[in-house]
C-alpha positions as CSV (number, residue, x, y, z in Angstrom):
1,X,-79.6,93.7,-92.9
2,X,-82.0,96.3,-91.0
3,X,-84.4,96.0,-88.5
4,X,-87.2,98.1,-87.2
5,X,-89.6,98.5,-83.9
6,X,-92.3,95.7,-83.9
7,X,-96.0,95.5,-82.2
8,X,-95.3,92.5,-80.9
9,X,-92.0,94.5,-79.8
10,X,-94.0,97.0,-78.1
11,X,-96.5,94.7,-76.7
12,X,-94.0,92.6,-74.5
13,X,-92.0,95.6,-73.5
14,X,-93.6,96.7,-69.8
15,X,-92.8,92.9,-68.5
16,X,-89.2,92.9,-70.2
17,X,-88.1,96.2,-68.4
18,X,-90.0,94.7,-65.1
19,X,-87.9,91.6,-65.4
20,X,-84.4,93.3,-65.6
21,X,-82.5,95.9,-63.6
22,X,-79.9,97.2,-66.1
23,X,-78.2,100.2,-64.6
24,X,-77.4,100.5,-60.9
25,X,-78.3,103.4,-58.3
26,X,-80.1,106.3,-58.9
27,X,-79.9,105.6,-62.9
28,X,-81.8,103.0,-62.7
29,X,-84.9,105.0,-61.1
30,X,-84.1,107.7,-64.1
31,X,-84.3,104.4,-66.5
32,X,-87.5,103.7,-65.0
33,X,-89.2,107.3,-65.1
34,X,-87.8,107.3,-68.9
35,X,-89.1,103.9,-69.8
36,X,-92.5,105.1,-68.1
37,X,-92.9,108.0,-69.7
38,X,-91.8,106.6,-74.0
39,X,-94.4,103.8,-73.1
40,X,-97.1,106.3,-72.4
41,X,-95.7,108.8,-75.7
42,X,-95.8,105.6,-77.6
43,X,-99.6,104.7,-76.5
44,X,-100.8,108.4,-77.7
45,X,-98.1,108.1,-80.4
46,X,-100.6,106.1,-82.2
47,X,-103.7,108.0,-81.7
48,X,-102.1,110.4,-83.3
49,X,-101.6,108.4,-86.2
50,X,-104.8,107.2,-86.2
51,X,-106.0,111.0,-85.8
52,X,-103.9,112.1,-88.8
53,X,-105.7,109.6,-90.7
54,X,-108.9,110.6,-90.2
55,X,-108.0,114.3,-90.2
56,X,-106.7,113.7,-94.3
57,X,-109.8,111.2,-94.9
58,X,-111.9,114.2,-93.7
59,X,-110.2,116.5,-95.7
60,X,-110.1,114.0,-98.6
61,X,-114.4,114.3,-98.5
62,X,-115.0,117.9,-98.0
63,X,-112.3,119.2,-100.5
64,X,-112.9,116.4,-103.5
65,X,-116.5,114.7,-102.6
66,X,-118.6,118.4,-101.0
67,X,-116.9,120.6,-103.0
68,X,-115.8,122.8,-99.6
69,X,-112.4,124.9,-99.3
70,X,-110.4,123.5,-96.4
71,X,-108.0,125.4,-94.2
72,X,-106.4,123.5,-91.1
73,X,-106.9,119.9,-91.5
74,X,-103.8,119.5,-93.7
75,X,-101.5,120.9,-91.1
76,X,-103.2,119.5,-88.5
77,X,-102.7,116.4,-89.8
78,X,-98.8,117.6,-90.4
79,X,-98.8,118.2,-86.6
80,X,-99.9,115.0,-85.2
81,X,-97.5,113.3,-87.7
82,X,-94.6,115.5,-86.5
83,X,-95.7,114.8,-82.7
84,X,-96.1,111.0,-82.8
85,X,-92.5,111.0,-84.9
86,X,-90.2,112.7,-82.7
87,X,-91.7,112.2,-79.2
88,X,-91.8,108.3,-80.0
89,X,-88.4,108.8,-81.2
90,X,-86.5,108.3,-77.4
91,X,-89.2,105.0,-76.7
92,X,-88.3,103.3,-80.3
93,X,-84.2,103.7,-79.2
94,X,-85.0,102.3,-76.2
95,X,-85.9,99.1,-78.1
96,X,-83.1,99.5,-80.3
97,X,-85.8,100.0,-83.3
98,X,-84.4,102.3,-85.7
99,X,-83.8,101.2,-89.0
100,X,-79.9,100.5,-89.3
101,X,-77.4,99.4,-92.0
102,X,-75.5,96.4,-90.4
103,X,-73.0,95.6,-93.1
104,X,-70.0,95.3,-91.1
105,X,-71.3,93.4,-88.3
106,X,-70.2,89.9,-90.1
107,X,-67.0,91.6,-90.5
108,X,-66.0,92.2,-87.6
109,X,-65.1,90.7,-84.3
110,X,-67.9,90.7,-81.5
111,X,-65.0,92.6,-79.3
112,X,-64.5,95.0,-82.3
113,X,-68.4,95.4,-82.9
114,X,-69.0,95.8,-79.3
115,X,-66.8,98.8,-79.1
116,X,-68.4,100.0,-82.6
117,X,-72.2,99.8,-80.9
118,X,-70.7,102.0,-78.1
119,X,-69.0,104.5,-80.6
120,X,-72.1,104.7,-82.6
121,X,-74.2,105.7,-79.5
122,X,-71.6,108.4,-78.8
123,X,-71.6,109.9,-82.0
124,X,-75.4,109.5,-82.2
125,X,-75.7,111.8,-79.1
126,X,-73.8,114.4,-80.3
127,X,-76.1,114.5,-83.5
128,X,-79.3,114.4,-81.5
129,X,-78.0,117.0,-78.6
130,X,-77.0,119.1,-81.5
131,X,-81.1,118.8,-83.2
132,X,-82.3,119.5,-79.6
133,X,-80.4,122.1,-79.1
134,X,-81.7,123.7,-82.5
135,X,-85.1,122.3,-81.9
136,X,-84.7,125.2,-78.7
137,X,-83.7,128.0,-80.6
138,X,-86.3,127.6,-82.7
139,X,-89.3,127.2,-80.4
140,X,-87.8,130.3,-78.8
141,X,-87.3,132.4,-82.1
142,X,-91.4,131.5,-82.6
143,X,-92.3,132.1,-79.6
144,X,-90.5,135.5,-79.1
145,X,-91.4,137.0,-82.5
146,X,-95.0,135.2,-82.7
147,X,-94.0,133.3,-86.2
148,X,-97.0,131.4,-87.8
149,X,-97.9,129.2,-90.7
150,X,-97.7,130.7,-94.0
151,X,-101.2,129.4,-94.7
152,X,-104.7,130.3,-94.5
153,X,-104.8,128.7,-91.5
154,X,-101.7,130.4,-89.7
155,X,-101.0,128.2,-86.8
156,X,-98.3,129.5,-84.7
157,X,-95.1,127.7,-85.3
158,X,-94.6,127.4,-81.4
159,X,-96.3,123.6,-81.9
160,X,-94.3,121.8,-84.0
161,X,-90.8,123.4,-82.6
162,X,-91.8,121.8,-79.4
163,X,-92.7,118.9,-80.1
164,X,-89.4,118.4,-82.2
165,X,-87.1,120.1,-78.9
166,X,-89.2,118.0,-76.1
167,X,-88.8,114.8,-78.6
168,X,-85.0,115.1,-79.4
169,X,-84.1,115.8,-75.5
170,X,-85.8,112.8,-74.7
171,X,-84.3,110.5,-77.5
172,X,-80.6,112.5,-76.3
173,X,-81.4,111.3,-72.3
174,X,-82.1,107.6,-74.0
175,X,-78.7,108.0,-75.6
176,X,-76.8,109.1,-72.5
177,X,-78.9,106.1,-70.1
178,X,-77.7,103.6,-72.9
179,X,-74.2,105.2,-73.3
180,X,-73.7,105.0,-69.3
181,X,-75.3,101.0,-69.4
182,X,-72.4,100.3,-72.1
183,X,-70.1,101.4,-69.6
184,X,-71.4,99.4,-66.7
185,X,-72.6,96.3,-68.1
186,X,-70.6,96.3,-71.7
187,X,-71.9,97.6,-75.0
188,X,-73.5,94.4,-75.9
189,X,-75.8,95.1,-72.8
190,X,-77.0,98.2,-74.0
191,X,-80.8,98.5,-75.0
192,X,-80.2,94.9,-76.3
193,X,-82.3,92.6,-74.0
194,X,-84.6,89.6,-75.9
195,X,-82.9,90.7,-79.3
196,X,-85.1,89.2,-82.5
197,X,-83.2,90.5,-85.6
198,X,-80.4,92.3,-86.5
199,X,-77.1,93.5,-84.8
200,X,-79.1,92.8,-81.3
201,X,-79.0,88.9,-82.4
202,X,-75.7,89.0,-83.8
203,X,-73.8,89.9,-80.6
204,X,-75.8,87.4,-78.6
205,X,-74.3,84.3,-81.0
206,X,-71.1,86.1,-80.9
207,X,-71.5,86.0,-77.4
208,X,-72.4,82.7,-77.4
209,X,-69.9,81.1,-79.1
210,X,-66.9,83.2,-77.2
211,X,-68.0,80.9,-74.0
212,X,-68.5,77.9,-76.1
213,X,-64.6,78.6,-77.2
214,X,-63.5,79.4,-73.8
215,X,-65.4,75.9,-72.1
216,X,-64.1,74.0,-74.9
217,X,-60.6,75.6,-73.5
């Protein structure tokens, strides 16, 4: 089973995070200023979706329907895409709305999956801190040496280098805030408030039915 970020998801978010307290001290004000700051990459997120759109249908009518040469609307378009994927990547974690292969969650115990949640998130920083950290040596190699596009156009390559180091630091400080919940409040706790669908929903029945077996006790 997978499951991915919702709308509706998105739309209900603000008055979920107002309505819990999830990590205690001065992590939860960091939690805040994070959850702040993926809502407001998620609201221009989609503008510059929307802008992509209109960019290719633009570039769709001068190139096919006038007859005119283009020159930047392609990678402009390539930009915003870029942009709105990786800076909206931290906001989606936070929801827990990546696509992800749940095969073994029937498998296993909750205890068992619980501690496989946490592992994942581990190993999932380490891949992400590892992009970032790439993402930097990049955007500093094109800024130093004043690399550009290798089309008419020639944009410098600074842009999308940023937006993929600024993006994967902030999706690597969503890890380490869900990592460090785990370890206060469990791994079931972690970025899995109001589950729907998916691995979320699963460790609230296994939940569930582990105090069900212990009243019944």
């Amino acid at each position: 089973m997978s499951h991915a970020f919702d709308a509706a998801s998105a739309a209900a978010e603000p008055e979920r995070a107002a309505a819990r307290a999830r990590l205690p001290g001065p992590l939860a004000a960091i939690e805040a200023a994070i959850g702040g700051l993926n809502r407001l990459i998620l609201l221009f997120g989609g503008v510059a979706l929307v802008a992509a759109c209109l960019v290719l249908s633009y570039s769709v009518v001068i190139r096919y329907v006038l007859k005119v040469p283009t020159e930047w609307q392609d990678e402009t378009a390539v930009f915003l895409i870029v942009g709105a994927t990786f800076l909206s990547a931290a906001g989606v974690q936070a929801r827990r709305g990546h696509v992800a292969i749940e095969a073994l969650t029937g498998l296993l115990s909750p205890r068992i999956n619980r501690l496989r949640l946490l592992f994942a998130d581990v190993v999932s920083f380490g891949f992400v801190a590892f992009f970032a950290w790439k993402s930097w040596t990049l955007l500093h190699e094109a800024w130093v040496d004043g690399q550009i596009s290798q089309s008419t156009w020639g944009p410098p390559l600074w842009i999308p280098y940023s937006l993929m180091a600024v993006g994967m630091t902030l999706l690597a400080l969503q890890f380490l805030l869900q990592i460090a919940e785990a370890i206060a409040r469990g791994p079931e706790a972690a970025g899995f408030a109001d589950p729907k669908i998916g691995l979320g929903a699963d460790l609230e029945r296994a939940k569930k039915q582990d105090k069900r077996k212990d009243a019944a006790r």
